[in-house]
C-alpha angles and dihedrals in degrees: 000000000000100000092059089053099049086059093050084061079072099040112124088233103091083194079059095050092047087051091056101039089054089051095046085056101048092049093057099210106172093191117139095240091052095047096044091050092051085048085058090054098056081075092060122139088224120082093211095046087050095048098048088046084061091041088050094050093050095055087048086045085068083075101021131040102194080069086072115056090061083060090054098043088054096050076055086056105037126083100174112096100221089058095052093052098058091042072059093048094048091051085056094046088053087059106185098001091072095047083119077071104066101087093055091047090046080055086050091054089047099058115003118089098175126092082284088078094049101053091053092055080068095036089061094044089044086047099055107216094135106172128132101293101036087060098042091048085067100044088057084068091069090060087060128118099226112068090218084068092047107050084048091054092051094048092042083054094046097047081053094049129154081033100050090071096125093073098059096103091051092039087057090053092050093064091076092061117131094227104087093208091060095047087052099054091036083066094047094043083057094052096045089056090044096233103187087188092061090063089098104044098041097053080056088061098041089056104045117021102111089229110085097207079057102063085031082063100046094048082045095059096035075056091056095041089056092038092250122149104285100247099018102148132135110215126031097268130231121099093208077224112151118292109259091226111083126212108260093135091078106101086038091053095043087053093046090047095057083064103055101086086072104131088225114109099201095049084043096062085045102066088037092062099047092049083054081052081060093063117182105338089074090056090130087076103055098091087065096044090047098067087062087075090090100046115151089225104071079214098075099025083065091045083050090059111049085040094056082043106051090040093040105039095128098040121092092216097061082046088057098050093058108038081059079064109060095056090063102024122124120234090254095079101014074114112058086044101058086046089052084053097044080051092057085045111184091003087076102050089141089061082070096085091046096050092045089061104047089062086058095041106043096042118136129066123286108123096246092056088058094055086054094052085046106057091033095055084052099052086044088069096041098051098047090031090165087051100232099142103018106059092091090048097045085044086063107050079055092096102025113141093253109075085202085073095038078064102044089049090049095051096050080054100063088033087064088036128177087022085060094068100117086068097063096101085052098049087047095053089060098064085080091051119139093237124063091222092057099054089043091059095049096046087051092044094044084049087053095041086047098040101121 
């Protein structure tokens, strides 16, 4: 199988490159020839074959690390941002192997503020060089302006965990943030180091936050901290007390919100987007973003989303909107919505059926179809955050074809934890997986769902 598609990497179909190179990846073959072929490809015309050669090398780069200094000699030569950010991506996916990388993604950290930035925050996790500076490089995310920047911060510092213990201070503060999503994997970050000190403030938060998964989350991780059963709780948490973030966005998003009748798309994303920074204090403004759901540009019917997501995470009537998305929606920005849904977490139950489907629907292997199953496997887990509908489903994309949603399915598992119990075989299973990633995320997932 190899040699045919060796030759695809020359096909004249870009779409056909992309599709070999992404094989030649999952497969993980380190063989010279197939090195050497994916190192030819770094030199493609064509942005995306270029990007999934690098892709391909960094997954290979997880057994091989001369599969790794090609990756970094094409982020010399990229200026598109995109592309970066996948060379990024692929250093991640190389894990130690790609340990040489960490001062030029330090320098990354340093000056970049694009996606770029974002993906290193979970190549160095993924890396595991977790000295001083590496940790206090990611805690620094928390500190950003854009909340993107943030959540990834606070995931990169909970993979590391027990070393990451220099971030606990700025991890507690980050518990008070207004974007629901970043409050609830402060407090798993916080679990997963073990911060004793976070006890206090954690069971505040699990007491009062107005998002359930949230609290369900800070008394998680107060039960991991004390070497309780993860989820051990006895009632379905989430007080439905005030939110502890005032609104004091309102003049800002009523501003905002004038200028958004500009005809431009792209200005229009933008503000968008800076209204979605708001979050819900600028709630009186959903009813006139809601209405941009049914923009005739998918751009900003993608920026539309994540904003009414992001500003009305906690109000049925953005959750509905939504969810009436996802039954009409193209491929394009099936994405972003489920994102937009995985944002509104338990509010969009109805979004369940929808979800379900598009793992089914959208199953083989253009790379568009991966990015579906992706997102939709994540909003799975963060709607049904106790796991009583999705285990099956997650259970499922256990053995999809794409190990970056292996991944994504195992992790949700141990995120859910003892409920997830039925997956254990599968799990299992994945220890033997041909990836390193893979096998790290069940055997973290199997110690969560065992952890009694």
């Amino acid at each position: 199988m190899d040699e045919s598609l060796l030759k695809e990497l020359s096909h004249p179909d870009a779409d056909q490159r992309v599709e070999a190179a992404w094989r030649l990846g999952e497969i993980c073959n380190p063989a010279e020839k197939v090195v050497a072929a994916l190192k030819k490809a770094l030199f493609d015309d064509e942005l995306s074959a270029r990007g999934a050669a690098a892709e391909a090398l960094g997954r290979i780069g997880s057994c091989d690390t001369e599969a790794v200094p090609p990756i970094l000699e094409l982020m010399d030569r990229e200026t598109d941002e995109m592309s970066r950010a996948r060379c990024v991506f692929a250093l991640g996916r190389a894990g130690s192997n790609a340990a040489r990388a960490v001062h030029v993604l330090l320098e990354i950290l340093r000056t970049d503020d694009t996606h770029v930035y974002d993906t290193t925050l979970w190549a160095l996790a993924e890396i595991g060089d977790y000295s001083d500076a590496v940790v206090e490089a990611i805690t620094k995310g928390l500190k950003r302006s854009l909340s993107g920047k943030r959540w990834v911060a606070a995931k990169a510092l909970g993979r590391i965990g027990s070393a990451a213990s220099l971030s606990v201070q700025t991890l507690i503060e980050t518990l008070k943030d207004v974007h629901p999503l970043i409050r609830e994997l402060s407090a798993w970050a916080l679990g997963e180091i073990g911060a004793g000190r976070a006890i206090a403030p954690l069971r505040l938060l699990a007491e009062r936050d107005p998002c359930p998964e949230v609290c369900y989350r800070a008394q998680s991780a107060i039960n991991l901290i004390l070497g309780h059963p993860v989820g051990d709780q006895e009632d379905r948490p989430g007080s439905g007390k005030d939110s502890p973030h005032e609104d004091t966005a309102a003049e800002k998003a009523a501003a905002l919100r004038q200028e958004l009748s500009a005809l431009d798309p792209v200005q229009r994303c933008k503000i968008l987007k800076d209204l979605g920074e708001m979050g819900p204090p600028a709630i009186n403004i959903l009813s006139d973003l809601i209405p941009f759901l049914n923009d005739p540009d998918h751009t900003v019917v993608s920026s539309a989303a994540l904003a009414v997501a992001k500003i009305g995470v906690n109000s049925p009537e953005a959750a509905d909107a939504l969810v009436a998305l996802l039954d009409h929606a193209p491929r394009g920005i099936l994405s972003s919505l489920d994102w937009a849904v995985g944002l509104v977490g338990p509010r969009a139950l109805k979004a369940l059926p929808y979800l379900k489907r598009q793992l089914a629907e959208y199953s083989g292997s253009a790379h568009s179809n991966l990015e579906v199953r992706y997102h939709a496997t994540w909003a799975l887990a963060r709607i049904d955050y106790l796991g009583e509908e999705i285990i099956p489903s997650l259970v499922t994309s256990l053995g999809d074809e794409d190990s970056d949603v292996r991944c994504m399915a195992a992790e949700n598992l141990g995120y859910i934890g003892p409920a997830s119990a039925a997956a254990v075989g599968a799990l299992e299973k994945l220890k033997e997986d041909v990836h390193p990633i893979v096998r790290r995320k069940a055997e973290w997932a199997l110690q969560r769902i065992e952890d009694t």
